[in-house]
N, C-alpha and C positions, 0 to 999 in steps of 0.2 A: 568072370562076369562082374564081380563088386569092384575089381580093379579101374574096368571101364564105366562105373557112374560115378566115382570119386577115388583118389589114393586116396586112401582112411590113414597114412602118418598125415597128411596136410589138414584132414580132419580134425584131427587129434591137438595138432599144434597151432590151428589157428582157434579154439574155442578153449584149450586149457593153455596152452603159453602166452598167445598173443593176445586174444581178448579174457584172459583169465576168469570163462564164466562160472568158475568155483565159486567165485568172491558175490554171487546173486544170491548164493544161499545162504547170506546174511538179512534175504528179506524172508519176514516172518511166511509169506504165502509158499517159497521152496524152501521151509526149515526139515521138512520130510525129505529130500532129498540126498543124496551125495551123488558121488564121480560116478558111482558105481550102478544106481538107480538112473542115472541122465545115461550112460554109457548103455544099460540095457534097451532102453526107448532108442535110439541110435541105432542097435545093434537090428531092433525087429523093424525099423522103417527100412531098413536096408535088406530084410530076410522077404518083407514085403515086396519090396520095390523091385530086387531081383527075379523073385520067385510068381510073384502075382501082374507084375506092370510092365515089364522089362516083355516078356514072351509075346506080346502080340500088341505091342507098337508098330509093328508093320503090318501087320494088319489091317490094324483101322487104318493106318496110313493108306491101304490098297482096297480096301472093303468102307467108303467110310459111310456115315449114317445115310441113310435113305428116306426119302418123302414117299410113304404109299398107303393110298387112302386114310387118309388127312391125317394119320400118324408116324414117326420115326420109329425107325427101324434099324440095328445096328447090330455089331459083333456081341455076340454072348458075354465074351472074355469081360469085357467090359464092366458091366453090371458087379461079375462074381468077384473082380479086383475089388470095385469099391464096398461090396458086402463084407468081403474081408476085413477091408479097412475099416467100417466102421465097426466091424465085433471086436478086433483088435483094440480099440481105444483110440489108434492116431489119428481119426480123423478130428476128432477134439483134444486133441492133446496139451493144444494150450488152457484147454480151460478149466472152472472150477472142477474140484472132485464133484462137488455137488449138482454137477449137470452132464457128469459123466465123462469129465476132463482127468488128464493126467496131471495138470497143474504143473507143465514145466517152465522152463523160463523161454523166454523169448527168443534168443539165439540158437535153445537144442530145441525145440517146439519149430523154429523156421528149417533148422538142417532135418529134419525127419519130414518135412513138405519137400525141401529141397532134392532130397534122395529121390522121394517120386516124382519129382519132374523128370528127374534126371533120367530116368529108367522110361517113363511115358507121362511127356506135359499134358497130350491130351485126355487123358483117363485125369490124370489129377486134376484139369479144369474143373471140373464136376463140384470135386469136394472143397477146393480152392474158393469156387466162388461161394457155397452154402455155406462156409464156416464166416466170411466176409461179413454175409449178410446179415450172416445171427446176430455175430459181432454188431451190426450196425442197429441192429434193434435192439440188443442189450444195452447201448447208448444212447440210443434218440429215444426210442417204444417207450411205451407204458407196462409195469405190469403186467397187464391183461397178455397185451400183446407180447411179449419174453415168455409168458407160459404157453402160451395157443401156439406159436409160429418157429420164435427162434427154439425153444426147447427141444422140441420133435427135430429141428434143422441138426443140432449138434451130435444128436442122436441116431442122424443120418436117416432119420423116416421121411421128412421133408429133404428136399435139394430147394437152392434159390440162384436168383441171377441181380442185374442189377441192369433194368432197362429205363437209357437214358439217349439213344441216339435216333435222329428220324432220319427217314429217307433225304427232305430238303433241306436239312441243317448242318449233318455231319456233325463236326464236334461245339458247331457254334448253339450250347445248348440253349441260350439268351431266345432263340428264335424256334424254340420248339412251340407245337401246338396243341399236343393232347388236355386235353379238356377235361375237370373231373367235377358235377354236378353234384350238389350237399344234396342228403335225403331227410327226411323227418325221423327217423333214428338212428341217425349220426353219423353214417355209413357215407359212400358216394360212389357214384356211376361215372365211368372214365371212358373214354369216346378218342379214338388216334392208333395211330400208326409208330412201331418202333423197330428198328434194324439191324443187323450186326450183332443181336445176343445170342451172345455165347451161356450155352448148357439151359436157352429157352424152352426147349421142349424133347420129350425121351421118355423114357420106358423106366426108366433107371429106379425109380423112389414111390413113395405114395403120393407124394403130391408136389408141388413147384411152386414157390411165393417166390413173388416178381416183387421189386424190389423200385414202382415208377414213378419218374419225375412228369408233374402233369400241374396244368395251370387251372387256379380256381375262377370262377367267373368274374369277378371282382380286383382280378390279381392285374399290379400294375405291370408292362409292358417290361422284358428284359429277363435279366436273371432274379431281379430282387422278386417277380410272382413267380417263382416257382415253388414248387410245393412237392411233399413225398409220399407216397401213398404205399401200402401193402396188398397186394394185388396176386389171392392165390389162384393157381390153378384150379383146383377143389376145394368148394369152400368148406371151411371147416367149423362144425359146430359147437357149442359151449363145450359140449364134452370133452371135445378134441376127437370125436367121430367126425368123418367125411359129409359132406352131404350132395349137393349138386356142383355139374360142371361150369365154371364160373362163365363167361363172356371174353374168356381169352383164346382167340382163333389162333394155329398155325397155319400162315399165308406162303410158307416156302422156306427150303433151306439154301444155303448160302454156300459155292461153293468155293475152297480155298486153295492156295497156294500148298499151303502146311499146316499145320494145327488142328489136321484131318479132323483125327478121332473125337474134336468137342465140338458138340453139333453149333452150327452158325445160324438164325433165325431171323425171320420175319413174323412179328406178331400183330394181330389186328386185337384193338383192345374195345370192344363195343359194338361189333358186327347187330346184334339183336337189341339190349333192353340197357346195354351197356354194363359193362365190366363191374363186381363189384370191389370197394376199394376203401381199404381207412388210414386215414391220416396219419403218418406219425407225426410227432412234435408239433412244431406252431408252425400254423400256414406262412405261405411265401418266404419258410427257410430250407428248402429242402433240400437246395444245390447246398449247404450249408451244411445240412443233413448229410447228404450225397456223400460227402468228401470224408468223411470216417472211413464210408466202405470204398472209396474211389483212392484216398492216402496208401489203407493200407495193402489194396492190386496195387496200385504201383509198385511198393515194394517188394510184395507178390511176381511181378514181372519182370525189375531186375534180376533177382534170384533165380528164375527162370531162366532167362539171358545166361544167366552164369553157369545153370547147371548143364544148359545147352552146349555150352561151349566148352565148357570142361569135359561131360563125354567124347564129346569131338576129339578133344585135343589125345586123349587119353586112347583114344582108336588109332589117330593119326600116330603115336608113340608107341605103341604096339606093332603096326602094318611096317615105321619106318626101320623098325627094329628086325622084321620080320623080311620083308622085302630084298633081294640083294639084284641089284643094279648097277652098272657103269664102275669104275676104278678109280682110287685117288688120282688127283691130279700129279702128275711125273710119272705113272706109273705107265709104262711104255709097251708091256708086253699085252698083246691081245689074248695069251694066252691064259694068263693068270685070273685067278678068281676073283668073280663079282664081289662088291663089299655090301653091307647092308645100306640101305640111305640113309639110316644115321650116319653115316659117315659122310656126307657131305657137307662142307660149311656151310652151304646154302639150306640144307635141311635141317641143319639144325637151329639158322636163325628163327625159320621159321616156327619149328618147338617151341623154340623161348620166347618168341613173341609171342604164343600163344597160351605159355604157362604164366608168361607175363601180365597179362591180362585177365586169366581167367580165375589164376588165385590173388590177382589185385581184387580183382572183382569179387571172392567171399566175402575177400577181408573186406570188402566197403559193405556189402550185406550187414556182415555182422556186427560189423560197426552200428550202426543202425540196428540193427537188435537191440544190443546192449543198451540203446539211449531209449527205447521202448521200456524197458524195466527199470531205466533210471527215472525214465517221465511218471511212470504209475506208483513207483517203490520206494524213489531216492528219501532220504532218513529228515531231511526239512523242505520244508517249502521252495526255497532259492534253490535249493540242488534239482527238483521235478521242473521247476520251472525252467532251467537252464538246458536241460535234459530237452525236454519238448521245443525248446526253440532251434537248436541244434539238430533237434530229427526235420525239421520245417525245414532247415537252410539245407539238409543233407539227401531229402525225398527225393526231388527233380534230378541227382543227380545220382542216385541208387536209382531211381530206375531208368534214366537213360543213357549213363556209361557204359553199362552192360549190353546195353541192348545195341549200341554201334560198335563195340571191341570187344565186345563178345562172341557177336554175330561174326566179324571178322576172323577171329578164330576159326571159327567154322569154314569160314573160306578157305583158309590157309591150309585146313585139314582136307580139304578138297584137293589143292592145290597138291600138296605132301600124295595122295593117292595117284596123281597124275588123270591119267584118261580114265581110271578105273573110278578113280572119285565121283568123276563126273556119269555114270550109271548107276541103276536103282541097284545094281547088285551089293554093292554098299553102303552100310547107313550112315555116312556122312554126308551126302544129299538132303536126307533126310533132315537131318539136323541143321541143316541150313534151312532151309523151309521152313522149317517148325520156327526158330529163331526171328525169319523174315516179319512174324507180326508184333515180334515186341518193340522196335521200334514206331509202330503206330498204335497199338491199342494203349488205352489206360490216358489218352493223351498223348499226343503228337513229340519229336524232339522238339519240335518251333513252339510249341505249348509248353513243356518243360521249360526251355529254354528262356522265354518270356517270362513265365513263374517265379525263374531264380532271378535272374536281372530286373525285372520290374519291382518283384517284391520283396524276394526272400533277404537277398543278401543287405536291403532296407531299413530291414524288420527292427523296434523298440532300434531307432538311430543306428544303426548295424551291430548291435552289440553281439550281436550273436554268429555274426560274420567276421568280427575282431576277436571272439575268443576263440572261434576255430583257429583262425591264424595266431594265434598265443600259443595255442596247441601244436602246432605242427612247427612254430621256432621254437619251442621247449624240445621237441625232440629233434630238428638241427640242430640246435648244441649240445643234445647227449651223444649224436653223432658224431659229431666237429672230432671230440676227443678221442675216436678210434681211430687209427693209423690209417686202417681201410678202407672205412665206410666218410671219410673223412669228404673225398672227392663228392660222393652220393650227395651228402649234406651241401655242399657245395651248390651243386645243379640243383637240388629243389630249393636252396634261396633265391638264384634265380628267377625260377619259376615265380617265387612268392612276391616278391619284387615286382616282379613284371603285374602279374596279374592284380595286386594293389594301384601300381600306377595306371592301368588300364580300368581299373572299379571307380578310382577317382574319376579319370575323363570323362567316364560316363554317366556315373552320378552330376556331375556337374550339368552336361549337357541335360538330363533330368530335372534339376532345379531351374534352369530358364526354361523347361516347358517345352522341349524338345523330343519328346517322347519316343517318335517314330524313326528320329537320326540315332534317338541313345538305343534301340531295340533293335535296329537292323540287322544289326549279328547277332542276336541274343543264340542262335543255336552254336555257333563260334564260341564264346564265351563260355556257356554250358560246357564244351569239350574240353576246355583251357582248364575248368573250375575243376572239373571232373578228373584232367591226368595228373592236376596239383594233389588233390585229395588221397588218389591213389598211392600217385610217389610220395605220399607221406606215410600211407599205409606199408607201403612197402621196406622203407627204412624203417620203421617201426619191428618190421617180421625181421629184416637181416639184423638191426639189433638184438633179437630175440634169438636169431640162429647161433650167432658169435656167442650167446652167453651159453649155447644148447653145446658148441664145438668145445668150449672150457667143462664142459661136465655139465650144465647148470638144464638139461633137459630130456628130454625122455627118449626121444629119434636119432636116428645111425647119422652118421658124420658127414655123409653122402649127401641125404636128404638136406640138413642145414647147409652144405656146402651150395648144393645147387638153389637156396633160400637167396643166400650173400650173393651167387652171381643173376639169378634173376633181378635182383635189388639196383646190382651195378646195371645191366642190360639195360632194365627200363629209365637209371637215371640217364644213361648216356646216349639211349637212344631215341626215347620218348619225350623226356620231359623238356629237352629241346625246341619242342611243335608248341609246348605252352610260350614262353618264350619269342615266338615268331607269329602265335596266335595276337599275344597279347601288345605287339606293333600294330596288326593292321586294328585291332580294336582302340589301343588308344587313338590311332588317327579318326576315328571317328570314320570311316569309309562310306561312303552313301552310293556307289556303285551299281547295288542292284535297286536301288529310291530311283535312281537316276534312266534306269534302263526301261525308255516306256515301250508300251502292248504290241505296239507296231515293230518295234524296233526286233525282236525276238524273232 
C-alpha cells in the first residue's frame, strides 16, 4: 500500500540529496529538529495516510455527500480520518509549537500534506483549505481575530473555506457583487450569492469561517473595491463559545466529475437580516488579501496534480508488471508464454513518461518549498527578498505543470490498464477524475498563463526571470562536463535559448502596447516555461544520481540508474516541444485573435 502513494527511495532523494532540506535547519525556527525527527513526521503522515485516507476513497468517490433537509450528509470515514489527523499534530504541522504546530520546514510540512492527497485528495480538501485560511488571517487579521477564528482552525475545532466565485462571474472576480453593509459596532452585514466552494458546508467540525470577498458600499467599480471579510458559520463569542446560526444558507451541492468526497456548494450569504461579517485588513484590499490564501492553493494544487499522478503511475507499474500479455516482438511461437507488459517497448514508454513527469513534478513542488523558507528565513534581507521573487515567477507554473502532465500521467495509466482502465473496477479512473479539477480551480491555465507572461516574468525589470535563468546555465555547465549527461545539457540550452528569444519578442510587442497579440498564447508559453523549469530540475536529480552511483548517496544503483535515464528520456523527448513551442510564440501568431464567432 505505501508503495502505491509514493516510492519512499524517491522520497528520500529528492528532500535530502536533491533539495538538501537538512541545510533549513540552520534557521533558528527548525534548530529542534534533525533527519531523524523530519523523517518521523514522514513516517506517521504516511501511517496516516495509508491507514486512515487511503481505505475509503472510493467510497466517497461512490457514496459522495448528500443534501438532505438543508444539511450535508456524507461517509462517517470521513470525519474519523480528519479527527485523527488533527489529534495527530499533522494537520498543523507547519506551524508554531505554540499553536499546536510541529514547526517543520516547508518542504517536509508539504510532503506529509502530500502523502494525504495522495491516499485521498478529497478527505484532505477539508484540512487543506482550513490550515489556508488560518494562514491567511495570521497574515492579514488582527489579533483579535488569530485568537477567536484562526487558532480553533489550526487546532482543527473550526474548518474554513475561501469563498470568492459567483454564479455570473466565474473567475472574473473584478465583477462580483456581494455586498457587505458597515454596522454601528464595526461588524457588517453581507447580502450575495457564492459557488463552487469547496468544504462550504458539513458535519465535519464545530463551526466553518468563510473566508469572503464582498464589495463595500462606497467601493469603486473592479477589483481595486474589493474587500475580505470573515464570515463564520456560527458565530462565536468573546469567549470563543458558540452562539447563534450566522445568515449563511446552504442553497445546493455541486455535483462533480471527481473530487467526490469534498463537498461542492452553493451558499446564500444574507437570506434574512444578512450575514454577519468582519473585515480583515484595510478595505478595498482584499483580492490583495485573497492571494496569501489563494498563492498558497495553488501550490496546494500542483502538489495534488503530482501526488495524483504519482499513485497512478505507481498502480500502472505494479499492474504492467503484474499483467502478462501478448509476446515480444519475433517471437513466432503461439505457443510460448505470455510476457509481462512491461516488456513492451511501447509500455514502457509510457512508464517513463509518466515517471517523467510525475517526479519532474515533486522536484518542481519542492523547489518551491525550499524558496518558501528561504523567503521567511533566509540569513539577510537580499537573500528573503530574492527568495520570494523566485517563488512569484515559479507559482503559476507549480501549479499548472502539474495539473496538465500530471493529469496525463493518469491517462497514460489508464491507457497501460487497457479496457480494464477504463472501468470503475480500477482506481485509475479514479485518479483521472479526481486530477480533471486541478487544471481549473485555484485559476484557470489561461489565468496562470497570463499571470507569468503578463507579470511574472516582468517583475523589478525581469530580474527575477534572469536569475532563474543563471540558475539553470549554472547547472548546464556542471552538466556540460559529464561525458553523459553532456547531451541532456545540451537540449536544455536549447530550450533556454529558445524560450529567451521568444520572452524578448514578446516583451517587445508589450512595450508598444500590444497586449492582446503579446498574451495570445500565454497558456503555450506557460507550458514552454514549465518543461524548461523541469528539465532543469531533472538534470539537477541525474547530477545527483551520477554522484549517488560513485558512492556519494544513500539509494541502490538501480534506483539512480533509472534517475540518469529518466533525465535523458525527458531531455530527448520532451524538451524538444519547448523548442517548437517557443517558434510559434516568437512569431507572434494571432491565429485564434483572427478566428471570428461566426467563423467557428
Amino acid at each position: 500500500m505505501q508503495q502505491k502513494i509514493i516510492n519512499p527511495q524517491d522520497l528520500a532523494f529528492q528532500l535530502y540529496e536533491l533539495h538538501e532540506v537538512e541545510t533549513t535547519l540552520r534557521f533558528d525556527r527548525y534548530a529542534d529538529h534533525s533527519r531523524d525527527t523530519l523523517q518521523a513526521a514522514l513516517d506517521l503522515a504516511l501511517k496516516v495516510a495509508t491507514e486512515e485516507f487511503a481505505p475509503h476513497a472510493r467510497l466517497v468517490d461512490e457514496e459522495e455527500p448528500r443534501f438532505e433537509n438543508g444539511r450535508v450528509t456524507m461517509r462517517p470515514e470521513v470525519k474519523k480520518a480528519l479527527d485523527v489527523l488533527r489529534d495527530t499534530g499533522l494537520m498543523a504541522a507547519s506551524q508554531d509549537y505554540e499553536r499546536g504546530g510541529m514547526q517543520l520546514p516547508a518542504a517536509v510540512a508539504q510532503m506529509c500534506v502530500g502523502l494525504l492527497k495522495g491516499a485521498n485528495v478529497g478527505t484532505q480538501g477539508y484540512a487543506g483549505l482550513t490550515i489556508a485560511a488560518a494562514n491567511l488571517i495570521v497574515a492579514q487579521g488582527s489579533d483579535h481575530q488569530q485568537q477567536k477564528y484562526a487558532e480553533p482552525m489550526m487546532a482543527g475545532r473550526f474548518f474554513g473555506t475561501m469563498c470568492l466565485t459567483e454564479p455570473h462571474a466565474g473567475s472574473s472576480l473584478g465583477d462580483l457583487r456581494t455586498r457587505a453593509e458597515p454596522r454601528e459596532d464595526g461588524s457588517y452585514r453581507l447580502f450575495g450569492n457564492k459557488i463552487y466552494i469547496s468544504g462550504g458546508d458539513h458535519e465535519l467540525s464545530e463551526n466553518i469561517i468563510h473566508m469572503v470577498l464582498a464589495r463595500l458600499p462606497d467601493a469603486p467599480a473592479g477589483v481595486k473595491g474589493i474587500s475580505l471579510f470573515i464570515v463564520p458559520k456560527v458565530l462565536v463569542e468573546d469567549d470563543g463559545s458558540l452562539g447563534e446560526r450566522n445568515d449563511v444558507a446552504l442553497a445546493g451541492l455541486i455535483h462533480k466529475m471527481g473530487y467526490r468526497g469534498t463537498t461542492s456548494t452553493m451558499l446564500n450569504f444574507g437570506e434574512k437580516e444578512g450575514a454577519v461579517g468582519y473585515l480583515v485588513g484595510e478595505p478595498n484590499n482584499g483580492l490583495a488579501a485573497m492571494f496569501h490564501m489563494m498563492n498558497e492553493a495553488r501550490i496546494g494544487v500542483g502538489l495534488g496534480s503530482v501526488m495524483l499522478g504519482y499513485t497512478g503511475y505507481l498502480h500502472a507499474l505494479d499492474y504492467a508488471r503484474e499483467r502478462k500479455q501478448g509476446r515480444p516482438i519475433g517471437e513466432k511461437d503461439p505457443n510460448s508464454p505470455q510476457v509481462p507488459l512491461i516488456r513492451h517497448a511501447d509500455i514502457r514508454r509510457m512508464l517513463l513518461t509518466q515517471k517523467a513527469y510525475v517526479e519532474g513534478g515533486l522536484a518542481l513542488c519542492l523547489q518551491g518549498a525550499v524558496l518558501v523558507d528561504e523567503k521567511k528565513h533566509g540569513e539577510t534581507e537580499a537573500q528573503r527578498t530574492l527568495a520570494a521573487g523566485l517563488l512569484d515567477l515559479l507559482t503559476p507554473i507549480i501549479k499548472s505543470w502539474p495539473s496538465q502532465f500530471c493529469l496525463e500521467a493518469n491517462s497514460l495509466a489508464i491507457q497501460i490498464y487497457g479496457g480494464y482502465g477504463y472501468t470503475r473496477e480500477y482506481p485509475v479512473e479514479q485518479f483521472y477524475r479526481d486530477n480533471r479539477l486541478n487544471p481549473i480551480h485555484e485559476g484557470t491555465h489561461g489565468i496562470q498563463g497570463i499571470d507569468l507572461l503578463g507579470r511574472k516574468v516582468s517583475m523589478a525589470g525581469g530580474m527575477y526571470y534572469l536569475e532563474l535563468m543563471k540558475r539553470i546555465d549554472a547547472t548546464i555547465d556542471e552538466a556540460r562536463a559529464n561525458e553523459r549527461l553532456a547531451s541532456c545539457a545540451s537540449q536544455l540550452s536549447l530550450a533556454v535559448n529558445a524560450m529567451a528569444a521568444a520572452t524578448d519578442a514578446i516583451n517587445s510587442e508589450k512595450l508598444a502596447g500590444n497586449l492582446e497579440k503579446a498574451l495570445a498564447n500565454a497558456s503555450l508559453y506557460l507550458e514552454a516555461f514549465g518543461h524548461t523549469v523541469v528539465g532543469w530540475l531533472w538534470l539537477r536529480q541525474a547530477l545527483k544520481a551520477i554522484a549517488g552511483l560513485d558512492g556519494n548517496g544513500g539509494q541502490t544503483a538501480d534506483f539512480y540508474e533509472g534517475k540518469v535515464k529518466a533525465c535523458e528520456f525527458f531531455a530527448r523527448y520532451e524538451l524538444p516541444k519547448v523548442v517548437s513551442l517557443s517558434e510559434l510564440l516568437k512569431a507572434l501568431d494571432t491565429t485564434p485573435l483572427e478566428m471570428a464567432d461566426a467563423e467557428f
